[in-house]
N, CA, C and O atoms as CSV, one atom per row, in Angstrom:
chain,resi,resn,atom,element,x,y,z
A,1,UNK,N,N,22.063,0.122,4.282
A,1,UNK,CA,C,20.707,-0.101,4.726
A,1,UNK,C,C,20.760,-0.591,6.170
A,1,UNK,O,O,21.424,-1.504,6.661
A,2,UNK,N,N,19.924,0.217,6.699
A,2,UNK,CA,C,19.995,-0.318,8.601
A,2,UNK,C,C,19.311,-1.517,8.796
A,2,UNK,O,O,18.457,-1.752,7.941
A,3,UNK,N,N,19.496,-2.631,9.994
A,3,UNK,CA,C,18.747,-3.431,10.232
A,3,UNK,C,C,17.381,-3.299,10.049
A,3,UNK,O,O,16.726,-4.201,9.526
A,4,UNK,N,N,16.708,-1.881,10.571
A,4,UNK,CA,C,15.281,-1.859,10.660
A,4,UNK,C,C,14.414,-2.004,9.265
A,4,UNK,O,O,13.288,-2.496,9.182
A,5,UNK,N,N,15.353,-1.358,7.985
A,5,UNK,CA,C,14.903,-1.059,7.083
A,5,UNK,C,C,14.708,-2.684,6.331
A,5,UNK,O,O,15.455,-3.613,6.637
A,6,UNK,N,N,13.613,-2.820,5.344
A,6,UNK,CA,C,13.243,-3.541,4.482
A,6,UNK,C,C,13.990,-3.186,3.178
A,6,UNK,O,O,14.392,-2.066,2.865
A,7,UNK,N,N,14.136,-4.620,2.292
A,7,UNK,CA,C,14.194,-3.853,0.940
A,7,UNK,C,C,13.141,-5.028,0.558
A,7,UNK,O,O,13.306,-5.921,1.389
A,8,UNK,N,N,12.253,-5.342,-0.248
A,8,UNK,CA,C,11.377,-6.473,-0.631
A,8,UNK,C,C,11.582,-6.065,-2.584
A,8,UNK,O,O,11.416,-5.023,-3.218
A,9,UNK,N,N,11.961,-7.323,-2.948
A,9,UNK,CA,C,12.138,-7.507,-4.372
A,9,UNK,C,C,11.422,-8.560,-4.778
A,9,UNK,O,O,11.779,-9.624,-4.271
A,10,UNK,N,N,10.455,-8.613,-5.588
A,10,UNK,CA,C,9.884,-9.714,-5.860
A,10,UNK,C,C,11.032,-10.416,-7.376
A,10,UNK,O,O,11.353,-9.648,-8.284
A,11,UNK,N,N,11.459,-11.804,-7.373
A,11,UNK,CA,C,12.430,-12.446,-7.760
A,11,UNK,C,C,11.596,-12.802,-9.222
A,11,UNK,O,O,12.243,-12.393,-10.186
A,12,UNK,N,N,10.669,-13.283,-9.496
A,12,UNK,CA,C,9.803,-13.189,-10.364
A,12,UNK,C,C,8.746,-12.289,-11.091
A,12,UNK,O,O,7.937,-11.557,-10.521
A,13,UNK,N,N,8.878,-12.453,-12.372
A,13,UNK,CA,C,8.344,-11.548,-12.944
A,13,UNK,C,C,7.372,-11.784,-14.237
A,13,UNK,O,O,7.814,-11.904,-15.380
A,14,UNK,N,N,5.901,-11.836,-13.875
A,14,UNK,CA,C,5.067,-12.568,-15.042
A,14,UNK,C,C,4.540,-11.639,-16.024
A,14,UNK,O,O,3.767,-12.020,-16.903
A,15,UNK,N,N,5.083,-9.943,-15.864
A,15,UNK,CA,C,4.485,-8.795,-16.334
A,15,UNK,C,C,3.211,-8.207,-16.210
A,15,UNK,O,O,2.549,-7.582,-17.039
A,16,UNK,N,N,2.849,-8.669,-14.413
A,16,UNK,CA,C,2.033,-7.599,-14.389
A,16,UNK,C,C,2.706,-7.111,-13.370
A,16,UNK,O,O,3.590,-7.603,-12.669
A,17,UNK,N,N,1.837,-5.397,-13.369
A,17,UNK,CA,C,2.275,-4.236,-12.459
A,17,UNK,C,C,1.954,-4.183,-11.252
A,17,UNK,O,O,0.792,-4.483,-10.978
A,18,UNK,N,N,2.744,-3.845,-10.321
A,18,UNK,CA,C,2.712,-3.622,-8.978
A,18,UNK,C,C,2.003,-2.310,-8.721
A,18,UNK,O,O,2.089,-1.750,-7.628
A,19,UNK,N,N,1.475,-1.943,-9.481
A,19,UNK,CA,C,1.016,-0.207,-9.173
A,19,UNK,C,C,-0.168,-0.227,-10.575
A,19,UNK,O,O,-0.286,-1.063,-11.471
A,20,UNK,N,N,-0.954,1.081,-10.309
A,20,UNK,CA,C,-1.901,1.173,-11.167
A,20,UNK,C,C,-2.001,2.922,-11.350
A,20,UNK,O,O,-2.540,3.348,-10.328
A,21,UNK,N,N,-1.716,3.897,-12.158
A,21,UNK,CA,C,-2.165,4.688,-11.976
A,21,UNK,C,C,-3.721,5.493,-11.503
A,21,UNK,O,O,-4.715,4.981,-12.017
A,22,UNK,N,N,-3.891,6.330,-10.855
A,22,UNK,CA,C,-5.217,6.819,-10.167
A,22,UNK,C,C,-4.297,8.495,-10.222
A,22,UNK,O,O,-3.133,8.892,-10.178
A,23,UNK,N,N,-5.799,9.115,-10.354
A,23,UNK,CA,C,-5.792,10.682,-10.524
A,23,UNK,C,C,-5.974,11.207,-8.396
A,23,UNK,O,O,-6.780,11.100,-7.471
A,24,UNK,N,N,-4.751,11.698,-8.658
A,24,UNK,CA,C,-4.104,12.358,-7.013
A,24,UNK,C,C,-5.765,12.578,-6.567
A,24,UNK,O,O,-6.303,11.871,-5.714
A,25,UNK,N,N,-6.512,13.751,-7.347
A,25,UNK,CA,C,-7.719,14.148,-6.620
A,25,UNK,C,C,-8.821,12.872,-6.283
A,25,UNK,O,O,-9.991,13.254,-6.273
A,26,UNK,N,N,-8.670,11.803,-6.080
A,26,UNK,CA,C,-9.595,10.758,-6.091
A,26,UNK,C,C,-9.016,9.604,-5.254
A,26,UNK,O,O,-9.255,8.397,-5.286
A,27,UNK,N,N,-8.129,10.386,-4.449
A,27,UNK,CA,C,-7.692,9.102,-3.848
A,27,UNK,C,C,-8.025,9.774,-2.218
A,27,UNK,O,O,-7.362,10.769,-1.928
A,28,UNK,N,N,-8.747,9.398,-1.460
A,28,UNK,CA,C,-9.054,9.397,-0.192
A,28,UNK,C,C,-8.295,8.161,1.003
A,28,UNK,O,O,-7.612,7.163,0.774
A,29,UNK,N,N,-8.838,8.841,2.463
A,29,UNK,CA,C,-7.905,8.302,3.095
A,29,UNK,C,C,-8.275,6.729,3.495
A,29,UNK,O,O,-9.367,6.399,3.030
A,30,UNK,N,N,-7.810,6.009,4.021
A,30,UNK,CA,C,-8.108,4.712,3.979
A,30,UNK,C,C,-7.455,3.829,2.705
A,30,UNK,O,O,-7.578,2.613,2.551
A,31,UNK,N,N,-6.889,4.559,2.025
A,31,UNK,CA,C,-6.422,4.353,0.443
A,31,UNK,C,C,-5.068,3.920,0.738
A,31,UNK,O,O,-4.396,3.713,1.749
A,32,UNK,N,N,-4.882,3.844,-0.838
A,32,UNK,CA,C,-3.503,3.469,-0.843
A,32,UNK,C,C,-2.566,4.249,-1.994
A,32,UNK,O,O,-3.135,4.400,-3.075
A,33,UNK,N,N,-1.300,4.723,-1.898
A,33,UNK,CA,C,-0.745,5.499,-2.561
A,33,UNK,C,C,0.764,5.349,-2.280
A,33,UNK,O,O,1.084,5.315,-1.092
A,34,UNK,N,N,1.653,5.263,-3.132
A,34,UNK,CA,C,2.696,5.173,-3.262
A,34,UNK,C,C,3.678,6.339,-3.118
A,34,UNK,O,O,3.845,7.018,-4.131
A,35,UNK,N,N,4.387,6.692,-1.954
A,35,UNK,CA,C,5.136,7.762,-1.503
A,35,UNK,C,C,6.571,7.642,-1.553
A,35,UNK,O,O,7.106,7.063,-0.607
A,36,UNK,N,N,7.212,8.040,-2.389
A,36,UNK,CA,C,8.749,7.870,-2.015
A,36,UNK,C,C,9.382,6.266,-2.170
A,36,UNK,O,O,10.240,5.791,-1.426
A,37,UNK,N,N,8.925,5.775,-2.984
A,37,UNK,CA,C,8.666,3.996,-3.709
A,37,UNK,C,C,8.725,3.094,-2.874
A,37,UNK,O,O,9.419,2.080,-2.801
A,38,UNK,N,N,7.613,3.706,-1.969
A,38,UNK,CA,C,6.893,2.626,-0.736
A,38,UNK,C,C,5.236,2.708,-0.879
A,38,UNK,O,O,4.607,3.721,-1.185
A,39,UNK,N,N,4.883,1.870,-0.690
A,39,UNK,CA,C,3.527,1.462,-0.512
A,39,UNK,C,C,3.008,1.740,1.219
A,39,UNK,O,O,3.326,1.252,2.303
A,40,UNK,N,N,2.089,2.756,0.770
A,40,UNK,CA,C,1.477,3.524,1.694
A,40,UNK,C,C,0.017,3.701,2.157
A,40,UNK,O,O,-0.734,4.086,1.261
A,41,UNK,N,N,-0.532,3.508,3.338
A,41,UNK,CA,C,-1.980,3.805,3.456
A,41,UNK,C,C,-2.156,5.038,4.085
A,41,UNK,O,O,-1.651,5.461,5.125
A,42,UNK,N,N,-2.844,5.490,3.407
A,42,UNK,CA,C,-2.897,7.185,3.620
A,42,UNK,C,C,-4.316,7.419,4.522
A,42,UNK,O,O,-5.468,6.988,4.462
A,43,UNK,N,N,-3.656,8.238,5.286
A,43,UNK,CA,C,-4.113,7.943,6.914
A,43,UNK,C,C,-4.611,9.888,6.638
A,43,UNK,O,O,-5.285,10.356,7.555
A,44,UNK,N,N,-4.336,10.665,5.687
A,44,UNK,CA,C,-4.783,12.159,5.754
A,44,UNK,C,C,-4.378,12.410,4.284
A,44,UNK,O,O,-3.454,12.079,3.542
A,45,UNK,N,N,-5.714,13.288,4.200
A,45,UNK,CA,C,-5.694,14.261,2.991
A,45,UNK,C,C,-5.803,15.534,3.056
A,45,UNK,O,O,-6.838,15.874,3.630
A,46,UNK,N,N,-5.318,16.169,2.789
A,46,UNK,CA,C,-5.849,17.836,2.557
A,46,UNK,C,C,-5.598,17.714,0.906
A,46,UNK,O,O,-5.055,16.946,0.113
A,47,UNK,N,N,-6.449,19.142,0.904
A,47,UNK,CA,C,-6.031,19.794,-0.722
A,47,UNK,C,C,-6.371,21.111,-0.836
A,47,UNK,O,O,-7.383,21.434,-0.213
A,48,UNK,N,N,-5.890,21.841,-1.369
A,48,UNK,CA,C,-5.736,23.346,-1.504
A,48,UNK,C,C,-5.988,23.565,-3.132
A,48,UNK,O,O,-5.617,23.032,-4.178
A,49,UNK,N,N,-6.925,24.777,-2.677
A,49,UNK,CA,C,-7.575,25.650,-3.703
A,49,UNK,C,C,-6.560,26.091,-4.849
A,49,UNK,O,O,-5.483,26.591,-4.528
A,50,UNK,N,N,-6.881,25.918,-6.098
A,50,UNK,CA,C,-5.836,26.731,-7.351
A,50,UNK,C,C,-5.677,27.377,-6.909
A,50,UNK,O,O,-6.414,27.731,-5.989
A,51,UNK,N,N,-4.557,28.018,-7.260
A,51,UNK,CA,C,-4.056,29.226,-7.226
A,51,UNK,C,C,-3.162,30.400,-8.256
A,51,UNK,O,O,-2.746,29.855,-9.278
A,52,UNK,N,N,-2.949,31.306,-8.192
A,52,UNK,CA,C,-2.559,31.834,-9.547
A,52,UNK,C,C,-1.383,31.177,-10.045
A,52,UNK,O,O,-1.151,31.135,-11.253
A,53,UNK,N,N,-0.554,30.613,-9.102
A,53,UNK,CA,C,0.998,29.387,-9.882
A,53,UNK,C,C,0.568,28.511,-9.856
A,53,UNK,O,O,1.389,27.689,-9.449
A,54,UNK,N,N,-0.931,27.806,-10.196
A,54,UNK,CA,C,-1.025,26.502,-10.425
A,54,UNK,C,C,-2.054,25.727,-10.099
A,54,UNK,O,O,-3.040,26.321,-9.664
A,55,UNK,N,N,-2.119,24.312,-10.205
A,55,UNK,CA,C,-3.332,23.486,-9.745
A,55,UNK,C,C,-3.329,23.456,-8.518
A,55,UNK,O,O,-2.433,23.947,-7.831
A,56,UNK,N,N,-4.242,22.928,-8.123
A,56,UNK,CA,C,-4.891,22.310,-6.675
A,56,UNK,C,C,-3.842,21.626,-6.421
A,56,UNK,O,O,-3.109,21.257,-7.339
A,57,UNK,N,N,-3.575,21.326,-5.082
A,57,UNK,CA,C,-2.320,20.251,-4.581
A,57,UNK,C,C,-3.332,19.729,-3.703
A,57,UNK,O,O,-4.263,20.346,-3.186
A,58,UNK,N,N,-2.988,18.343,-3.587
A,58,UNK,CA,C,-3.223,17.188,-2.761
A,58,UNK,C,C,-2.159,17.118,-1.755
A,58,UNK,O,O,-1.073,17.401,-2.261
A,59,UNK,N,N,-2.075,16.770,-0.191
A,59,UNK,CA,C,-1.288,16.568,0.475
A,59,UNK,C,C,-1.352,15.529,0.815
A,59,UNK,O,O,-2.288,15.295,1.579
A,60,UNK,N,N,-0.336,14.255,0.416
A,60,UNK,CA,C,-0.803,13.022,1.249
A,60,UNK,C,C,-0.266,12.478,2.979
A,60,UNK,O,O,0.943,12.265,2.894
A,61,UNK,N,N,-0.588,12.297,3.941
A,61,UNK,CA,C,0.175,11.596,5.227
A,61,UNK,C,C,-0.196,10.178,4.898
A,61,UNK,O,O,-1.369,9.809,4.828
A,62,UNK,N,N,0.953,9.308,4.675
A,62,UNK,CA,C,0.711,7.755,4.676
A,62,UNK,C,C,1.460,6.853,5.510
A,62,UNK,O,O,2.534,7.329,5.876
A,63,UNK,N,N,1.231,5.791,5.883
A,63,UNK,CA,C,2.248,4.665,6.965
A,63,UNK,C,C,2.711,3.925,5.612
A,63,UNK,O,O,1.964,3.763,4.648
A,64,UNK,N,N,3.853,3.562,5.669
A,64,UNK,CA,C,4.178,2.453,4.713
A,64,UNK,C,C,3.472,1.037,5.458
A,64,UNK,O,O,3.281,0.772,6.644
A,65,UNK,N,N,3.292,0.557,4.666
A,65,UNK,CA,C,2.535,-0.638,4.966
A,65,UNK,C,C,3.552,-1.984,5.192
A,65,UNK,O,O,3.120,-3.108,4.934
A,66,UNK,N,N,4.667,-1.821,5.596
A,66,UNK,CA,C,5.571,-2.921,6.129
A,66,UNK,C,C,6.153,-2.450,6.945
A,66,UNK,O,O,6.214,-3.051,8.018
A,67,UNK,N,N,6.787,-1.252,6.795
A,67,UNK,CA,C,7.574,-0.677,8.199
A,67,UNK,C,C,6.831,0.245,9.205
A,67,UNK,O,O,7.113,0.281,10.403
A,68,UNK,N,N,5.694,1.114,8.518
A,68,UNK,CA,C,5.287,1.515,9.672
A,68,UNK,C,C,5.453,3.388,9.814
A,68,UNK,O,O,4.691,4.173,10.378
A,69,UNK,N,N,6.954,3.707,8.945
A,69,UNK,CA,C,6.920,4.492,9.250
A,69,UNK,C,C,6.182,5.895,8.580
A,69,UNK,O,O,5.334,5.438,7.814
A,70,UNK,N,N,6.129,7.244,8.528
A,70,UNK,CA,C,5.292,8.314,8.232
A,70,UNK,C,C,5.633,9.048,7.086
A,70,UNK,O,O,6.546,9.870,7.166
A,71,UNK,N,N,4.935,8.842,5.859
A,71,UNK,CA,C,5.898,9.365,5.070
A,71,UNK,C,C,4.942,10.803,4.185
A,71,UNK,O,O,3.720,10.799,4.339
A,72,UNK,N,N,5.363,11.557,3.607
A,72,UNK,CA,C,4.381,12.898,2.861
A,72,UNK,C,C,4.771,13.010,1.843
A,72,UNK,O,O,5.935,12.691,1.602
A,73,UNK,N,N,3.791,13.591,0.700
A,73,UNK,CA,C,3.657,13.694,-0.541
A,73,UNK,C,C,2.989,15.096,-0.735
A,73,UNK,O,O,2.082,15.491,-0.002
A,74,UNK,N,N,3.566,15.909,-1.906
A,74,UNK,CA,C,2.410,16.623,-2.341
A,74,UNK,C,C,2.479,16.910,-4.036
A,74,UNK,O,O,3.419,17.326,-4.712
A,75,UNK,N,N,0.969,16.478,-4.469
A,75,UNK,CA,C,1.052,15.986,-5.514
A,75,UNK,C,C,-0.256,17.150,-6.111
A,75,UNK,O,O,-1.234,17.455,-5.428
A,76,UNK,N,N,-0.070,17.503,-7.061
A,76,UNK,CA,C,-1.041,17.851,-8.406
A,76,UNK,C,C,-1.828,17.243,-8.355
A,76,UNK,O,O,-1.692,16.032,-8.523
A,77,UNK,N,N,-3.598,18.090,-7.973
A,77,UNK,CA,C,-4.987,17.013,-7.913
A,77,UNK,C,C,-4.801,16.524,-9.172
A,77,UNK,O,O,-4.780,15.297,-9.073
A,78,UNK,N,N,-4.683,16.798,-10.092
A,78,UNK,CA,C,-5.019,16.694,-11.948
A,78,UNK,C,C,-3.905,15.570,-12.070
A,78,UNK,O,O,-4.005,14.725,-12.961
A,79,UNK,N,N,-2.913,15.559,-11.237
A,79,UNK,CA,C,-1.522,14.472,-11.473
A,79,UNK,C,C,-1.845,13.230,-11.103
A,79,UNK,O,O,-2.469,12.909,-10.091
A,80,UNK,N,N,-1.168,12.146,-12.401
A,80,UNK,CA,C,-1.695,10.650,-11.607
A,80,UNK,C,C,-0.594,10.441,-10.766
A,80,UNK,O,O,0.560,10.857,-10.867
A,81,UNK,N,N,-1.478,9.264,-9.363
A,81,UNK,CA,C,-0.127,8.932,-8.518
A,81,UNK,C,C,-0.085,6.899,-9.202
A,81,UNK,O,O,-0.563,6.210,-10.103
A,82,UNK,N,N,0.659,6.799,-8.225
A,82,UNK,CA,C,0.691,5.943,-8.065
A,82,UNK,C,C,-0.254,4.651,-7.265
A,82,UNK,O,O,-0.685,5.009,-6.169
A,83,UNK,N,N,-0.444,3.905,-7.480
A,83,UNK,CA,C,-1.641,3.083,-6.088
A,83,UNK,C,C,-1.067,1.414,-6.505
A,83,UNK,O,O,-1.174,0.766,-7.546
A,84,UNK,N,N,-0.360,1.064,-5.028
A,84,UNK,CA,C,-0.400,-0.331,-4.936
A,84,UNK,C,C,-1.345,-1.274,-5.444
A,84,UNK,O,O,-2.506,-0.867,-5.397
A,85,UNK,N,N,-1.143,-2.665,-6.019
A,85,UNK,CA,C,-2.297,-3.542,-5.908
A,85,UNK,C,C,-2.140,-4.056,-4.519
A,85,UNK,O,O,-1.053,-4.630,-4.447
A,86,UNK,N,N,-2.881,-4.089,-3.210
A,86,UNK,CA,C,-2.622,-4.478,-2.156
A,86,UNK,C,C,-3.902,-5.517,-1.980
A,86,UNK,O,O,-5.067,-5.319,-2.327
A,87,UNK,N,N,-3.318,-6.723,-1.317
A,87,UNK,CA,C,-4.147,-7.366,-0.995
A,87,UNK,C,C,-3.864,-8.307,0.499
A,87,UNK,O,O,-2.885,-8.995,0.785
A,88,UNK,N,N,-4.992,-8.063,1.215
A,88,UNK,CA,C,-4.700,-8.470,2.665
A,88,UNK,C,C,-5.376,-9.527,2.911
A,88,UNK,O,O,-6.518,-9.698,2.486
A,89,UNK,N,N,-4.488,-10.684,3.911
A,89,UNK,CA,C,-5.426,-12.011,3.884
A,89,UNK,C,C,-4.956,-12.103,5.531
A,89,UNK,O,O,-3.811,-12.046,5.979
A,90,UNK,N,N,-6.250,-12.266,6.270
A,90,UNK,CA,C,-5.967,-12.422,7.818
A,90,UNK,C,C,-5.830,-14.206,8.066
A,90,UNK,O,O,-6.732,-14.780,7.456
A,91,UNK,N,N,-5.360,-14.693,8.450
A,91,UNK,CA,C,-5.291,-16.154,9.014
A,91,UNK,C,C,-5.353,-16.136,10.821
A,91,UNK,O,O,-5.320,-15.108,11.498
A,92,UNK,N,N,-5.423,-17.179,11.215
A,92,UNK,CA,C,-5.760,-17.792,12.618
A,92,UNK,C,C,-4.262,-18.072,13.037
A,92,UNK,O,O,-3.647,-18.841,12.298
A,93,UNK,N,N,-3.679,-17.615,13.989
A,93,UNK,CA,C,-2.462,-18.075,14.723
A,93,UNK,C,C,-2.756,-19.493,15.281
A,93,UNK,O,O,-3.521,-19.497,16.245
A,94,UNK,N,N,-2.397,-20.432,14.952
A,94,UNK,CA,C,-2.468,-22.281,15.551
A,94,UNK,C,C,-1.412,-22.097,16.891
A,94,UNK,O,O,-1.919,-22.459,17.952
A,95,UNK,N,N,-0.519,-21.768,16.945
A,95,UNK,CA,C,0.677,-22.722,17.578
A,95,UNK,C,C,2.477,-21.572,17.152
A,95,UNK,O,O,2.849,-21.417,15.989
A,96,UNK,N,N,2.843,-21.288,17.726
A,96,UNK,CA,C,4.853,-21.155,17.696
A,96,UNK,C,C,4.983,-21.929,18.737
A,96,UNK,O,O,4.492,-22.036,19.861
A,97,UNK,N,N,6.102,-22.663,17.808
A,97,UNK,CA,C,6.428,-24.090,18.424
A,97,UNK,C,C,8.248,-23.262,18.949
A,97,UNK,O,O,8.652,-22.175,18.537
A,98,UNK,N,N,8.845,-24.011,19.720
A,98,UNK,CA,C,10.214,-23.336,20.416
A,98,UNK,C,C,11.404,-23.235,19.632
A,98,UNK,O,O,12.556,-22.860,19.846
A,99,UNK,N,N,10.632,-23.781,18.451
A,99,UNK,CA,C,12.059,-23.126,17.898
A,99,UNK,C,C,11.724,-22.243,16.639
A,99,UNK,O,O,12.389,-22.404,15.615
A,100,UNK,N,N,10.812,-21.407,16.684
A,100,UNK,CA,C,10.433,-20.000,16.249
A,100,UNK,C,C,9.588,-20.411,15.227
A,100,UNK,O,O,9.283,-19.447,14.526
A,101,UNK,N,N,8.935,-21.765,14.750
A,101,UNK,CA,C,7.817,-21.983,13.311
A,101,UNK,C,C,6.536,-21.536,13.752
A,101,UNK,O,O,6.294,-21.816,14.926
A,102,UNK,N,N,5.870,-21.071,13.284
A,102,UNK,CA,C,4.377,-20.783,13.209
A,102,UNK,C,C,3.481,-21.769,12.495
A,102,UNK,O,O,3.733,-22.553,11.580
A,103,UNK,N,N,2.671,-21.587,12.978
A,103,UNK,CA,C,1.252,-23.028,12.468
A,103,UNK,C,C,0.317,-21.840,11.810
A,103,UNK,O,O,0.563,-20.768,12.363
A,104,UNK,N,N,-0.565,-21.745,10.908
A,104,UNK,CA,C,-1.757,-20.694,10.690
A,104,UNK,C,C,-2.702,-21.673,10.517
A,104,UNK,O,O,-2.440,-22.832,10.194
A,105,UNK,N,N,-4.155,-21.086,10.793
A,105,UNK,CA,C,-5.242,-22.025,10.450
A,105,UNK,C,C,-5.641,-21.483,8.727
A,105,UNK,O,O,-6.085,-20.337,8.659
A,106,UNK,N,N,-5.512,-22.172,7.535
A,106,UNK,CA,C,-6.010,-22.253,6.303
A,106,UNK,C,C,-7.492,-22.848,6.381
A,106,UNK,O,O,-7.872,-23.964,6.737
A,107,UNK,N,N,-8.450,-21.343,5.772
A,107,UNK,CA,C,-9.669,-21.815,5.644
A,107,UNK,C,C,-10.060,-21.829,3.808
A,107,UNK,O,O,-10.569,-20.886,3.202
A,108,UNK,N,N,-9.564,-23.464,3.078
A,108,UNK,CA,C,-9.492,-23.930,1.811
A,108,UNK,C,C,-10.666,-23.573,1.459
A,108,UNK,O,O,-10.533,-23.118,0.323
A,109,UNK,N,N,-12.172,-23.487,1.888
A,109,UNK,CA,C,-13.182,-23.576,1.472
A,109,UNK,C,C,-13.067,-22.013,0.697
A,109,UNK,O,O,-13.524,-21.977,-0.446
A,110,UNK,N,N,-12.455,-20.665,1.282
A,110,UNK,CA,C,-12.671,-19.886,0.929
A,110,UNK,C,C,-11.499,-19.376,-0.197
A,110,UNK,O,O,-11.775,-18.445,-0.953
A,111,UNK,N,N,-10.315,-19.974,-0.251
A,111,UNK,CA,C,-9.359,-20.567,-1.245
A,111,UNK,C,C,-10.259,-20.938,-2.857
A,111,UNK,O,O,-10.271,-20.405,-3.967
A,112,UNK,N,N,-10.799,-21.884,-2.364
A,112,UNK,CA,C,-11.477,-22.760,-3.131
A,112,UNK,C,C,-12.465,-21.605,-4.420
A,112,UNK,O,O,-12.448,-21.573,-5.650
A,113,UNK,N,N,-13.253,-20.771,-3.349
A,113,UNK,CA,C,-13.827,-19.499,-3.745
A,113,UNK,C,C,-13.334,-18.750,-4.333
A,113,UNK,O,O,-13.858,-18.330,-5.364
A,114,UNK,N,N,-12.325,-18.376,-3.961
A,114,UNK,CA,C,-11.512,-17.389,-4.525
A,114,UNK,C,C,-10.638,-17.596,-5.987
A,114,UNK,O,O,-10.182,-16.794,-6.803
A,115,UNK,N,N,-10.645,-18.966,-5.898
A,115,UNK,CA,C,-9.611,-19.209,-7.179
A,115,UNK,C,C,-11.118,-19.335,-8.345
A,115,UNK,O,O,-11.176,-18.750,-9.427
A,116,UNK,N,N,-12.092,-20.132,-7.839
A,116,UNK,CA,C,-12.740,-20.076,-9.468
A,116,UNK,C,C,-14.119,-19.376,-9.396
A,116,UNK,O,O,-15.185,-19.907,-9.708
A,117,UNK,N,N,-13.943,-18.026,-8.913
A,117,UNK,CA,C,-15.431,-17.228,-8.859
A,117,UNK,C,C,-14.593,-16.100,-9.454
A,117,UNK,O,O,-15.116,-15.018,-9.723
């Protein structure tokens, strides 16, 4: 594995799934879809008409969502894919102090929200 590359293993395991199945034809771009067992936001769709060897194909173009890089799929509209549970939380940069720590600003009130609504 090269420096650039990630491997991310989550060390714990409470049994739920990292993925959810979704039907290929229903997943649009802005989405999320799992390419090559990376988690991907799919930035293009095409799909092509049946044809006499078969279903509709979906084409996916996605960024992996940690590295960045471009990855393609082509999947059976009728076929389930895969779809990350992804969840994005923006914070406030405070402060990197000189010897490389970061400060974030935590807004608890919306914490607070989130845990019992």
């Amino acid at each position: 594995m090269s420096d650039e590359e990630h491997h991310f293993e989550s060390k714990a395991d409470a049994g739920a799934s990292k993925t959810f199945p979704q039907q290929a034809g229903t997943i649009r771009k802005n989405g999320y879809i799992v390419i090559k067992n990376r988690p991907c936001k799919v930035v293009e769709v095409s799909t092509s008409k049946t044809g006499k060897h078969g279903h509709a194909k979906c084409h996916f173009v996605g960024i992996d969502i940690f590295t960045g890089k471009k990855l393609e799929d082509i999947v059976p509209s009728s076929h389930n894919c895969d779809v990350p549970h992804v969840n994005r939380i923006d914070y406030q940069l405070i402060d990197i102090s000189e010897d490389g720590f970061v400060r974030f600003q935590l807004h608890l009130c919306l914490l607070f929200i989130t845990l019992f609504f």
